[in-house]
C-alpha positions in Angstrom: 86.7 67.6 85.4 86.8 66.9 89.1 90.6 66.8 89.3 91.0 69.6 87.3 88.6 71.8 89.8 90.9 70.0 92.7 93.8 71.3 91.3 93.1 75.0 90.8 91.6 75.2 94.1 94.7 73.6 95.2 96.6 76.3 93.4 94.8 79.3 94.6 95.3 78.4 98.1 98.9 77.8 97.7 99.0 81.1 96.0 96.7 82.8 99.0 99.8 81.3 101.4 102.1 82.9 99.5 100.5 86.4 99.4 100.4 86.2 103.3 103.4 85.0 103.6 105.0 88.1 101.8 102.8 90.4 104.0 104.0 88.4 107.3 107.4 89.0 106.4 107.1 92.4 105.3 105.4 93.2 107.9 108.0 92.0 110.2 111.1 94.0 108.5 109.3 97.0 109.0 108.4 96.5 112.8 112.3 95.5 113.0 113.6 98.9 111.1 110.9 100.8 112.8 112.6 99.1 116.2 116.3 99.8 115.2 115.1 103.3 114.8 113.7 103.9 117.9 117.3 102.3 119.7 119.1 104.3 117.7 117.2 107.6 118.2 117.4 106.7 122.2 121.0 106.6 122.1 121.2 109.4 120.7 119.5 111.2 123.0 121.4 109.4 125.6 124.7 110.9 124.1 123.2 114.4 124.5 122.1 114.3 127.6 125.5 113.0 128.8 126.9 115.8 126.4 125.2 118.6 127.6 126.8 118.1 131.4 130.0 118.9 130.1 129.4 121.8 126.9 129.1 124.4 129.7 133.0 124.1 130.4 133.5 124.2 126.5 134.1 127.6 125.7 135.7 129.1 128.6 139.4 128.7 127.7 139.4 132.3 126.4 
């Protein structure tokens, strides 16, 4: 009886690794999407600023 209580303590914290594992790395995808977003949203406002020096001389080929 005293392995078997071993034993299923034993699995529940192997399990209770597990869970926070999973968290730890979903947790870590998201902060690296929510990072990619924000580099890409800069760049892009990067690009418009650059953009917007030179959209004055656009339309005056008429």
């Amino acid at each position: 009886m005293e392995n078997a209580s071993k034993a299923l303590v034993i699995a529940a914290s192997i399990l209770i690794g597990l869970i926070l594992l999973a968290i730890f790395f979903y947790e870590l995808s998201y902060v690296s999407s929510t990072t990619k977003e924000i580099n890409a949203n800069m760049k892009r406002k990067e690009i418009l600023e650059f953009n917007t020096q030179f959209e004055a001389y656009a339309d005056t080929r008429s």
